[in-house]
C-alpha positions as CSV (number, residue, x, y, z in Angstrom):
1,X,113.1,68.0,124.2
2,X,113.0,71.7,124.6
3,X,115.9,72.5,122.5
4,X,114.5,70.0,119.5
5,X,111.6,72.1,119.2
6,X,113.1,75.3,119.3
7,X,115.8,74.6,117.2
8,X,112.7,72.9,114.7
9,X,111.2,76.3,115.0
10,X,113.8,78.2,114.0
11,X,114.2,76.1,111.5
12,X,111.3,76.4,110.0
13,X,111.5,80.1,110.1
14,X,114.9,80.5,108.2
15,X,113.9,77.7,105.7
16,X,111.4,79.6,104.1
17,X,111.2,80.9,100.5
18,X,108.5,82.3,97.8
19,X,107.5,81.1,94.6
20,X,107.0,84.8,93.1
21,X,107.9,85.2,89.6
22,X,111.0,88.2,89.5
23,X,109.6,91.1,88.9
24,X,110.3,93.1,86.0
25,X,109.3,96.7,85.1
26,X,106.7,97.0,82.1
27,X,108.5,98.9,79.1
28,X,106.9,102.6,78.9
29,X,104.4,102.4,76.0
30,X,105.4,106.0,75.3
31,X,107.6,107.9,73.4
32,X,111.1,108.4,75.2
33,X,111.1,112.3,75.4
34,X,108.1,114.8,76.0
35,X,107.0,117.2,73.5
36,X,109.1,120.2,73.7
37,X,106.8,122.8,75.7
38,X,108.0,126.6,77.6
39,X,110.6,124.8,80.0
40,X,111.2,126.8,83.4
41,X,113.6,126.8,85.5
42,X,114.2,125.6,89.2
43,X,113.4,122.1,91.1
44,X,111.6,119.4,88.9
45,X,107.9,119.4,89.8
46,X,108.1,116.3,91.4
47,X,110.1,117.8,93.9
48,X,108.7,121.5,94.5
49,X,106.3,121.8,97.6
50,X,103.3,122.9,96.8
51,X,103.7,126.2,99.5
52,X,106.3,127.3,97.2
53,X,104.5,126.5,94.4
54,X,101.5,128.5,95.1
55,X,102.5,132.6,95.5
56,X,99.2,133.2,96.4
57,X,98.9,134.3,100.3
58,X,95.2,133.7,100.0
59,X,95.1,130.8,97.8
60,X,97.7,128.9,100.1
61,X,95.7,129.7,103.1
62,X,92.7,127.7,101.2
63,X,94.4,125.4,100.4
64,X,96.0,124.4,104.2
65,X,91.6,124.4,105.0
66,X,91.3,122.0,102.3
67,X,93.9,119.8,103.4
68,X,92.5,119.4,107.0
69,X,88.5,119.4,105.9
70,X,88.1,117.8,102.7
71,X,85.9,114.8,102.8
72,X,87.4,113.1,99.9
73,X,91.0,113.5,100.8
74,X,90.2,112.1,104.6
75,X,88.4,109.2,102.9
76,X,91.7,108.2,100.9
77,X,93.6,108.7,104.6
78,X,91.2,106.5,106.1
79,X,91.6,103.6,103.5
80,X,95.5,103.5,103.9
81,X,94.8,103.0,107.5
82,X,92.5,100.0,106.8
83,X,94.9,99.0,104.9
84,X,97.4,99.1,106.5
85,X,95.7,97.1,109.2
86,X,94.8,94.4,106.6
87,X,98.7,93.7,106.2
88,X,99.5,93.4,109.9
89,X,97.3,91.1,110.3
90,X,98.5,89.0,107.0
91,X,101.9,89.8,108.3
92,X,100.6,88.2,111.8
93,X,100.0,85.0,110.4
94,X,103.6,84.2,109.8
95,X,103.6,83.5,113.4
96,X,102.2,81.0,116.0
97,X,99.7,81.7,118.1
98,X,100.1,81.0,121.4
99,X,97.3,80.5,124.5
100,X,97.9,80.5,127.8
101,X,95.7,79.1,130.6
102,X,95.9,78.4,134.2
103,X,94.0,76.6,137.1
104,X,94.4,76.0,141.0
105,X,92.6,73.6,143.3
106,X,92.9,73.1,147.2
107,X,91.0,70.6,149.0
108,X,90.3,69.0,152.2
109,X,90.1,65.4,153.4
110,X,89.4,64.1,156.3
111,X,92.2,62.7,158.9
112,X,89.8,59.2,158.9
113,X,90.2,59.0,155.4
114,X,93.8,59.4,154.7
115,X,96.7,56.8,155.8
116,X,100.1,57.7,158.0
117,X,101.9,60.4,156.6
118,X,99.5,61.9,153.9
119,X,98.9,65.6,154.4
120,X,94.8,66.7,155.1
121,X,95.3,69.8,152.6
122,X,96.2,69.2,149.0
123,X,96.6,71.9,146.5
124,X,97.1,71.7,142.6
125,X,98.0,74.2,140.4
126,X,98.3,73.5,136.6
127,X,99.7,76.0,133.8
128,X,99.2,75.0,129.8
129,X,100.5,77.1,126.9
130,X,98.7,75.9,123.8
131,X,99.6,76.6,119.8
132,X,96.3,75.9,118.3
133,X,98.0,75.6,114.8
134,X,100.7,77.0,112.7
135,X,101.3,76.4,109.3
136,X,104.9,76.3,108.5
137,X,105.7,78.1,105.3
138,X,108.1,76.4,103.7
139,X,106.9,77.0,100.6
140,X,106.2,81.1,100.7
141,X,102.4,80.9,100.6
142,X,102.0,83.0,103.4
143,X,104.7,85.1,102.5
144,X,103.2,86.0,99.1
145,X,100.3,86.4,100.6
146,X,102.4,89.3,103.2
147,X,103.9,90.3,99.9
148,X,100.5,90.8,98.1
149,X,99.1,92.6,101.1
150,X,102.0,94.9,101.6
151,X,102.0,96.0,98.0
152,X,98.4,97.1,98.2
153,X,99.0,99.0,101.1
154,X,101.6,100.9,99.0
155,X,99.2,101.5,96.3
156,X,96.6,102.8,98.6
157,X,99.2,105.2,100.1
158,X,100.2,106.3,97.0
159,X,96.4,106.9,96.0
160,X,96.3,109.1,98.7
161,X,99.2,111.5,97.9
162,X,97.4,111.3,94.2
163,X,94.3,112.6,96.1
164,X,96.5,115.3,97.5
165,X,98.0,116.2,94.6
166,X,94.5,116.4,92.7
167,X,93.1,118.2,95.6
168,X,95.8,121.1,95.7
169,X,95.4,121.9,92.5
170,X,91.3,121.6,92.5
171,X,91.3,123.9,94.8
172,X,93.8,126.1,92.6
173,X,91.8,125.7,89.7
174,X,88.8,126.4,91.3
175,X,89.9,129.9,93.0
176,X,91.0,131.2,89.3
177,X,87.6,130.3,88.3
178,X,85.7,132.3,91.1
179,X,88.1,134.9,90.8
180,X,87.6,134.6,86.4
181,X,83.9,134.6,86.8
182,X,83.9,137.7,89.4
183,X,85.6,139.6,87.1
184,X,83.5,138.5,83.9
185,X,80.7,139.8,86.2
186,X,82.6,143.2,87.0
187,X,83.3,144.0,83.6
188,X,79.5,143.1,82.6
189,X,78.4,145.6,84.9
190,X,80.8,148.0,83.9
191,X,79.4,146.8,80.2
192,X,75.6,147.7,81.4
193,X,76.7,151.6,82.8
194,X,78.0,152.2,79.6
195,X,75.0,150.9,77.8
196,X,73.0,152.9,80.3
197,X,74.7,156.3,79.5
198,X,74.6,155.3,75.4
199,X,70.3,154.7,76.1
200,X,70.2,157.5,77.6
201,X,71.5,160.0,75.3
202,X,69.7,158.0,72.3
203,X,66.7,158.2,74.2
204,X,67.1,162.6,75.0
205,X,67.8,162.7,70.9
206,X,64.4,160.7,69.9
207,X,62.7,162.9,72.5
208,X,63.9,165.6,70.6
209,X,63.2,164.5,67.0
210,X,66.7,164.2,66.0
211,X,66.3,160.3,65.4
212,X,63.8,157.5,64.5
213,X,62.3,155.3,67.2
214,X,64.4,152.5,65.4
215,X,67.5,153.9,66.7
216,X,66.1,154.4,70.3
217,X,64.9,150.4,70.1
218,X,68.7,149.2,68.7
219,X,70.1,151.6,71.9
220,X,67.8,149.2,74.4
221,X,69.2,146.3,73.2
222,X,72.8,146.2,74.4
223,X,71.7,147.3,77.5
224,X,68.9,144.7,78.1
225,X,71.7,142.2,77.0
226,X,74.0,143.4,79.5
227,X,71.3,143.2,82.4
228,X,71.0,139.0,81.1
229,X,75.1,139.0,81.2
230,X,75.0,140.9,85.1
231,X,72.0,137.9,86.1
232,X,74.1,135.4,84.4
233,X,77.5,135.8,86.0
234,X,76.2,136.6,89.4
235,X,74.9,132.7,89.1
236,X,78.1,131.5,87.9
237,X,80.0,133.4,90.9
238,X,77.2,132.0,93.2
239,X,78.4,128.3,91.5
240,X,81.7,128.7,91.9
241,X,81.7,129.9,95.3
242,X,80.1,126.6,96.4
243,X,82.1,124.4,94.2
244,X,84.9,125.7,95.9
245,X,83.1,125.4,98.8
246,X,82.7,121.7,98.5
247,X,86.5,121.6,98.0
248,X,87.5,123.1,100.9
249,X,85.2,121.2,103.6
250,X,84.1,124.2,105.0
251,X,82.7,127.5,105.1
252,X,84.9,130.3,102.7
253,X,86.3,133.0,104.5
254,X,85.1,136.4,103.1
255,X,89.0,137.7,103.2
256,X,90.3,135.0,101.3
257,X,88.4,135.3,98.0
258,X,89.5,136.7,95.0
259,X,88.1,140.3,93.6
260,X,89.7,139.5,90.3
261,X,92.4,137.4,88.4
262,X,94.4,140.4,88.5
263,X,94.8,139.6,92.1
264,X,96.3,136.6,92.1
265,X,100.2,136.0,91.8
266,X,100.8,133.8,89.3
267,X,102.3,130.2,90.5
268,X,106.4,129.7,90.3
269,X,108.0,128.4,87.6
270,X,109.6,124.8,87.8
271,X,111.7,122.9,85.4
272,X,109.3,120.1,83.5
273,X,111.7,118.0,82.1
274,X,112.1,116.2,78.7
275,X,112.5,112.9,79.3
276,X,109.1,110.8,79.8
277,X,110.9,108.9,82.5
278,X,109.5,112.1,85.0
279,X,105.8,110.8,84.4
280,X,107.0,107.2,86.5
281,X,107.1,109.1,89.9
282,X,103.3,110.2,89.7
283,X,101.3,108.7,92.1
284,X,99.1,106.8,90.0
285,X,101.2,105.3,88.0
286,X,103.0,104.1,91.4
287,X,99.8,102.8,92.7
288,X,99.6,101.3,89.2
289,X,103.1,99.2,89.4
290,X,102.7,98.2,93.5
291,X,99.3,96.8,92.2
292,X,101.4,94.8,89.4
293,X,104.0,93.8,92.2
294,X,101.0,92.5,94.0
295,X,99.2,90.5,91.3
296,X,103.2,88.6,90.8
297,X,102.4,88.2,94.5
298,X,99.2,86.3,93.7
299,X,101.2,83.8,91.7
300,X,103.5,83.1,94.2
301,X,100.7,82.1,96.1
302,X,98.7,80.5,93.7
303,X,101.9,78.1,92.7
304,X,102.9,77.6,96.7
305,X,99.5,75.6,96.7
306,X,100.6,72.9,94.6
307,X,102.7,71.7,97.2
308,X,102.6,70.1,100.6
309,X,101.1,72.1,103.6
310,X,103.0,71.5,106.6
311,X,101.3,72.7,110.2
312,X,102.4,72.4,113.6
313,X,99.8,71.5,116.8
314,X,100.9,71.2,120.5
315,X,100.6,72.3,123.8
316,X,102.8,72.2,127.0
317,X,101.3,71.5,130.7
318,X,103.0,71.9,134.2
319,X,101.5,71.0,137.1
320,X,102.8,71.8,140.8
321,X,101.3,71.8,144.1
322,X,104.0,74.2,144.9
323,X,102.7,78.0,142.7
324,X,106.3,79.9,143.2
325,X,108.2,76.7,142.0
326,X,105.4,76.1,139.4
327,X,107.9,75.7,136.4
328,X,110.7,74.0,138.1
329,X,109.4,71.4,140.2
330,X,106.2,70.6,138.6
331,X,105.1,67.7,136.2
332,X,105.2,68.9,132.8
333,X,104.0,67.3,129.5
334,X,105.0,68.4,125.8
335,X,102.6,67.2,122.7
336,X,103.4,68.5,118.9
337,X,102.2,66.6,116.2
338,X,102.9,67.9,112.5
339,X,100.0,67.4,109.9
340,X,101.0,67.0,106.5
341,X,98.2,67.8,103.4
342,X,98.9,68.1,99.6
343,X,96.4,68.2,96.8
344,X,96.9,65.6,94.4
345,X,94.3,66.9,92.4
346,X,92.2,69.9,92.9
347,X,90.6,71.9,90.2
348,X,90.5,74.5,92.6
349,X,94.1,74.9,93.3
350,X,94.5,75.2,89.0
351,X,91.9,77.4,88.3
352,X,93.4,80.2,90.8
353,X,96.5,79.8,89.4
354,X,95.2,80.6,86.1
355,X,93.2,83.3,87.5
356,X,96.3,85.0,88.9
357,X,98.2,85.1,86.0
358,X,95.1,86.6,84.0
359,X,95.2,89.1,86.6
360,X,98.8,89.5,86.0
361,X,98.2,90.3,82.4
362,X,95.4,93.0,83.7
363,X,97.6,94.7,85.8
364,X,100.2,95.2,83.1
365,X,97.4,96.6,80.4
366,X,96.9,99.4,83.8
367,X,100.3,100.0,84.3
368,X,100.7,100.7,80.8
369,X,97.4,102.8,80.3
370,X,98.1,104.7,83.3
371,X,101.4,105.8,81.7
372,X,99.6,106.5,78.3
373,X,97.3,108.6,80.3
374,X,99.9,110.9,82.0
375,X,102.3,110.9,78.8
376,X,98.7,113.0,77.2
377,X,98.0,114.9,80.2
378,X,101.7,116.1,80.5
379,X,101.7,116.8,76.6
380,X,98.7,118.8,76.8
381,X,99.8,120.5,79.5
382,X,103.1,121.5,77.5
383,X,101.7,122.6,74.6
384,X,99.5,124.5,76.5
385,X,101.8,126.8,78.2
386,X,104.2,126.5,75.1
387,X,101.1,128.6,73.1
388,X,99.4,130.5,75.7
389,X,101.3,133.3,75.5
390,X,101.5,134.3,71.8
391,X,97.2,133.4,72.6
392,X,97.5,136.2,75.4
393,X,99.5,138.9,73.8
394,X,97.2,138.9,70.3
395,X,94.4,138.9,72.4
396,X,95.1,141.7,74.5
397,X,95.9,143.6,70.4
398,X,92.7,142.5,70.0
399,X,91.0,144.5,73.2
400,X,92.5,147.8,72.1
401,X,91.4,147.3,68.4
402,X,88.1,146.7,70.1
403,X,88.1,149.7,72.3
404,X,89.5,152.0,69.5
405,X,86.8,151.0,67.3
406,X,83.8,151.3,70.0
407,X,85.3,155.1,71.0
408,X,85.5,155.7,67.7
409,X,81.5,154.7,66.5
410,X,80.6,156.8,69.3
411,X,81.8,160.0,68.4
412,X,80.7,158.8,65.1
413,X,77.5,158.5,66.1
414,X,77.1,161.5,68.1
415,X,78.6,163.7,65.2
416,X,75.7,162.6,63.5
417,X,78.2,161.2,60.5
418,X,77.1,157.7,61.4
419,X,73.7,155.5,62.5
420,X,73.8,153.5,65.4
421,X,74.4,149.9,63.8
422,X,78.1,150.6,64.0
423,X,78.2,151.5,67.5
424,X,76.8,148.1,68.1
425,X,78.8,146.2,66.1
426,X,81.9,147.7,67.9
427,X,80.2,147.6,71.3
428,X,79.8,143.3,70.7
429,X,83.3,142.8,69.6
430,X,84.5,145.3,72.0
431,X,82.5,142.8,74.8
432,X,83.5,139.3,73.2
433,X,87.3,140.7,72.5
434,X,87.4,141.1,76.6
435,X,85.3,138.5,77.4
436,X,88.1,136.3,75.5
437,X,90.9,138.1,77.5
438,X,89.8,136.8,80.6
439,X,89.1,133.0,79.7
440,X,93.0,133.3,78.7
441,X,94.1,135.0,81.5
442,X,92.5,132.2,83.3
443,X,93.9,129.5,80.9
444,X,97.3,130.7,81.6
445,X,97.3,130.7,85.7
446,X,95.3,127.1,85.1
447,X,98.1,125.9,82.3
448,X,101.4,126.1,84.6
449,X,99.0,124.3,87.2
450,X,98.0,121.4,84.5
451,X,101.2,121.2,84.7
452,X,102.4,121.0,87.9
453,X,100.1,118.1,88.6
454,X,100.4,116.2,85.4
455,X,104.3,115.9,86.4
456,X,103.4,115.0,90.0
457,X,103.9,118.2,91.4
458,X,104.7,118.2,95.5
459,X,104.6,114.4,96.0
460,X,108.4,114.1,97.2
């Protein structure tokens, strides 16, 4: 009896099968090559740590901070675990269940009571190993429904190393920014000195009747202006500083922050690519497909209802008065009984299998919008860094035209061969012409890490 139900259990294990539809990857909805951009040279992005990406001492030590404190990133760690514990226990139900239980009795009769022979003690012991129920999956519904569980745990984990991904180069961007708006600030204090020295040599002259109050009044301006800029950046630096702050988890170390984005190495180069077939190995768009693999799941689930569901009940008992020999001398009883059900008509059953291809449909549209999406974030990113530096290099033309004009005006001006109009004119582009030199400067550190990420950079 023994051996018939193991063998039926094994049976039963071996004989299953799933009723999920083969998979087959979505077509790109993308063009087949990336726009041609400034391709570097090295490992793909994909497959460039992130410590080697980053040449910043500093920056890299932020970033390790970040990686242990931020709130955000151990949120996404902490779902993957819940997930994860979801699919054992989905996983669990593939097996039976089994509950053990014992009892033990001793008891005394009296020697009036009992006829020749009988012992006066009696003791009992019983044993009973019970499976409640367990649903034989003949048909795969349990196993889709392991299948569908699994797959989201992938997609979680692989929204996690998107987290990380996003995080390393928030944190990235965010540094460039504090170390862009500190030196904004720098060269508006610098701005307000000069101003400071032109006032006062305007003001000496008016003093002396050399020029009209009018002049002494267009002198005050730039340097009232520049205070504004000093009061404005020192916000923005305050701003960044805890933006960065939030990023990182925890409090900024004082050594670790930029001066200026003349102090900060610029990140390696890598080699982008040209085929769009790079953009499939971002984490998104792999949390995007393993949530597609699990909505076929759902259909093999849905369709494994339509047929019979087959579940197995019993329990065995032994019972002994002897406890070492409890097993091999004792009275034992075996009880299974199978219970068949199958809906022969259940509006239910339909209307989620309906449901699950709809959802089916929806997780293709993502998949394919998620690809859309990185195909323009990777494009961007190219033709950024493609144009950046042709940007860069007229700028800086521009900032020497600038200063070359402003010296100019002043000795001008102070020759007494020019008013004070032209100094200010030259002063403003002068400011604006450096001003614009910095947001590039930034916009080329923060291109090659566009980049980095849109590709996927550090996930493998």
């Amino acid at each position: 009896m023994r051996t018939t139900i193991i063998s039926l259990l094994v049976l039963a294990w071996f004989s299953g099968c799933t009723m999920i539809p083969d998979y087959h990857r979505p077509g790109a909805p993308v063009p087949e090559n990336l726009p041609p951009g400034d391709v570097g040279s090295g490992l793909a992005a994909a497959e460039l740590p992130w410590r080697e990406f980053i040449q910043d001492a500093e920056l890299r030590q932020l970033i390790e901070l970040a990686l242990e404190n931020n709130r955000d990133l151990r949120l996404a760690a902490l779902q993957v675990e819940q997930v994860r514990a979801l699919y054992k226990i989905q996983r669990e139900e593939l097996y039976p269940s089994l509950y053990a239980g014992g009892s033990g009795s001793r008891s005394s009769a009296s020697t009036d009571l009992l006829t020749p022979g009988q012992p006066r003690i009696t003791e009992v012991y019983q044993a009973n190993l019970s499976l409640l129920s367990w649903e034989i999956d003949f048909f795969g519904r349990l196993r889709s429904l392991s299948e569908k569980a699994l797959q989201e745990y992938f997609a979680t984990d692989q929204a996690r190393r998107g987290a990380q991904v996003l995080l390393v180069s928030s944190v990235a961007n965010g540094y460039l920014a504090l170390a862009a708006e500190r030196e904004s600030l720098q060269l508006a204090e610098d701005t307000l000195k000069s101003q400071q020295e032109a006032y006062e040599l305007v003001k000496r002259q008016h003093s002396e009747g050399l020029i009209a109050e009018l002049d002494l009044r267009r002198a005050q301006i730039p340097r009232d202006v520049a205070r504004t800029d000093i009061a404005r950046y020192r916000q923005r630096v305050s701003e960044a500083e805890h933006a960065l702050q939030l990023l990182v988890g925890s409090s900024l170390p004082t050594a670790l922050l930029p001066a200026s984005l003349a102090d900060v190495a610029m990140p390696a180069t890598f080699a982008s690519g040209l085929s769009s077939q790079v953009l499939l190995q971002r984490p998104d768009i792999l949390a995007a497909e393993h949530q597609l693999r699990a909505a076929y799941a759902t259909i093999g689930a849905a369709r494994a209802a339509f047929f019979p569901n087959i579940a197995l009940i019993g329990s065995l008992g032994t019972a002994s008065t002897e406890l070492q020999r409890l097993f091999e001398r004792g009275t034992s009883t075996w009880s299974f009984a199978p219970q068949l059900s199958m809906p022969i008509f259940d509006a239910r059953v339909w209307t989620a299998y309906r449901v699950s291809k709809v959802q089916r449909k929806i997780a293709i549209t993502q998949y394919e919008k998620a690809i859309q999406n990185a195909f323009r974030e990777t494009a961007d990113a190219l033709t950024l860094c493609k144009n950046i530096g042709e940007q860069l290099n007229a700028q800086k033309d521009l900032v020497e035209a600038s200063e070359a004009t402003y010296r100019l005006a002043r000795v001008r001006y102070e020759e007494g061969t020019d008013n004070y109009l032209s100094v200010l004119d030259a002063q403003r582009s002068m400011f604006s012409a450096q001003q614009g030199l910095i947001s590039l400067k930034l916009a080329e550190h923060s291109s090659r890490l566009q980049l980095y990420a849109a590709l996927g950079g550090g996930v493998q």
